[in-house]
N, C-alpha and C positions, 0 to 999 in steps of 0.2 A: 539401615538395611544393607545386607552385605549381598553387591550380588556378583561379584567375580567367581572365575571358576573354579574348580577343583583341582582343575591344574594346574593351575599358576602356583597353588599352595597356599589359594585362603580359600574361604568357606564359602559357599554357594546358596546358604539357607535350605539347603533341601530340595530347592527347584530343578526341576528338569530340565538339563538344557535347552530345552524346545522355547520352555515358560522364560529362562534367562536373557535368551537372546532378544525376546517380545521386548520383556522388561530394559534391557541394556538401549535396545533402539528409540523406545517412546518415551524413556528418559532423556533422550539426544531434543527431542521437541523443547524449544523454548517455553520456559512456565511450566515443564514437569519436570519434580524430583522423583525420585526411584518411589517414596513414597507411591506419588498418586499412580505413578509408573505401573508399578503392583497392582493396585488398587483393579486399572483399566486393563491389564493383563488378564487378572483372575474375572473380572466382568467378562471382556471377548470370552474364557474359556467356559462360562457357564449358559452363554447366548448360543441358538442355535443355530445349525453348521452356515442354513441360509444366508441368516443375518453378516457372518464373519465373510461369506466370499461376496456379499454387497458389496461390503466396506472395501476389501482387498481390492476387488471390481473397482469402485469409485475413485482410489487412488492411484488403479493404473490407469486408468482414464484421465483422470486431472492432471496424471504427469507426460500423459502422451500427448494430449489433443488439447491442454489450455499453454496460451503463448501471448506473445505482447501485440498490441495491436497496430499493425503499421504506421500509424497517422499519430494517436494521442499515447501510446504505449502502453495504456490499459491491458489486463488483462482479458482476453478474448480465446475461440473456439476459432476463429477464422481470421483472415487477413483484416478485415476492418470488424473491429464492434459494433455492437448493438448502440451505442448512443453518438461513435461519430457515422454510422451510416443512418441515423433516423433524421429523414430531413422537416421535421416538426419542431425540431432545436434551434435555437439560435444560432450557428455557428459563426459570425461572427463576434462572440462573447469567449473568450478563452480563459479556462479556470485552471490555474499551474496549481498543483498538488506534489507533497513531496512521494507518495505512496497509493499502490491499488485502496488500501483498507482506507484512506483519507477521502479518495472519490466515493469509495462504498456510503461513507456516513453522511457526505453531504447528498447524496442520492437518495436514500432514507430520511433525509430531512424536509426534500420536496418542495426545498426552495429556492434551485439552481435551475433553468433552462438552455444553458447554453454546454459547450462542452471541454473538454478536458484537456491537460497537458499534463504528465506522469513523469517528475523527474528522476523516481527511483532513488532517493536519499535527500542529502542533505549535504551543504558545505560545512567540511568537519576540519579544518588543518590538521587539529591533536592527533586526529583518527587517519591522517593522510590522503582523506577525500577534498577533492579540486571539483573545482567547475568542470572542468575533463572529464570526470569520470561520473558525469549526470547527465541526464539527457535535453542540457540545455541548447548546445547546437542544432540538436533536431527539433528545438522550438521555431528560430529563427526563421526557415524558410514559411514556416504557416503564417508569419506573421510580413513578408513581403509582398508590400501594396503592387509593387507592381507585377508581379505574379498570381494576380488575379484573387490574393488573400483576401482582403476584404476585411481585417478586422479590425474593431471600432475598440475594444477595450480588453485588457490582459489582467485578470483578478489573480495577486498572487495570495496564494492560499497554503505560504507553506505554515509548518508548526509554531505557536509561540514559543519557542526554545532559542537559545542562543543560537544553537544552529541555524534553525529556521529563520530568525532573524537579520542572519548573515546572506544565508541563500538570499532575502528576500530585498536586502538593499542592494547585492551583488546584479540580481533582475532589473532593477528598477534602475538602477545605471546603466545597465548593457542595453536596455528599451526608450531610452529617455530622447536618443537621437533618431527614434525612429518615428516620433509624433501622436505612438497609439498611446490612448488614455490609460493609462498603468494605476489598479486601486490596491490595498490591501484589505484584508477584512478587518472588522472593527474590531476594537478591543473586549468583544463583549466574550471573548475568550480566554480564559484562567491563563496565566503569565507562568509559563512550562508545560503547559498542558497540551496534548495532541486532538487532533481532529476525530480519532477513528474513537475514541472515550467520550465525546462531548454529545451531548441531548441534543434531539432536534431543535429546537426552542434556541436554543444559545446558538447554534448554527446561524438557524435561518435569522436571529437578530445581526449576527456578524458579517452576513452576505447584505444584508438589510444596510447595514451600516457601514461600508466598505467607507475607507477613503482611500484619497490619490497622492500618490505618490511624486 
């Protein structure tokens, strides 16, 4: 499907500019080709008017008022989250995640109590991501006893990928001189596989099954 414009001097399919630029933008979304692009174009324009200024609504909402969470860098609405300000948590159990969508799954899996660390990626060389450009410094101070931290064990949780793997020995070094019990989760996790895809069941066996690093 062609959906450049008319002016450029190729073909537009017929769409109205209004319809093209829908299409050009939600084709930008990861996991959509112009295809489904269309697809979700011509849907919004047969849905009525309410429904579409919801949606517009809900994303200028999410882009205005959702942020990271001061403490565990979660996605939040307010300076601290909903699970590191819930004190019915563990919080001396700290679960490192490479992603929001990886805390999501293990949350859904309902076999986590304690809370979170968001390091926002992964160590990539290839890709020119470093330990610098993760939010692994700002793990460090959560985890100084003598600032009144208090915590007993650091589950790293990041992806079975190469990556992740990397991140995850890269942690276990940097934490090794500090005394707290550093686990990983068990292998009861597909070997490439990411967290925010996996069943509850295989989770909670892998939280189940952590070992120490």
């Amino acid at each position: 499907m062609a959906i450049t414009t008319a002016a450029s001097g190729k073909r537009g399919d017929g769409l109205p500019p209004a319809m093209l630029r829908l299409v050009r933008e939600l084709s930008r979304l990861p996991g959509i080709g112009e295809k489904t692009a269309s697809r979700l174009a011509f849907n919004l324009l047969h849905r009525p008017r309410e429904d579409v200024i919801a949606l517009a609504e809900a994303l200028l909402e999410m882009k205005e008022r959702t942020s990271l969470c001061s403490i565990c860098f979660g996605l939040s609405d307010s300076p601290q989250c909903q699970i590191c300000g819930d004190t019915q948590r563990e919080h001396d159990v700290i679960c490192v995640v490479e992603g929001p969508a990886d805390l999501m799954a293990l949350e859904r899996a309902r076999g986590f109590n304690g809370v979170y660390h968001v390091l926002h990626g992964a160590v990539s060389p290839l890709d020119g991501v470093g330990p610098d450009d993760l939010k692994i410094k700002e793990l460090l101070p959560r985890l100084d006893q003598t600032n009144g931290g208090g915590v007993r064990e650091v589950i790293i949780a990041t992806n079975a990928t190469v990556e992740g793997e990397a991140t995850a020995l890269y942690l276990a070094k940097l934490l090794k001189p500090l005394g707290i019990k550093t686990t990983r989760l068990a292998h009861g996790l597909p070997s490439g596989g990411d967290l925010e895809y996996s069943d509850s069941a295989t989770l909670t066996s892998a939280l189940n099954g952590r070992r120490e690093l």
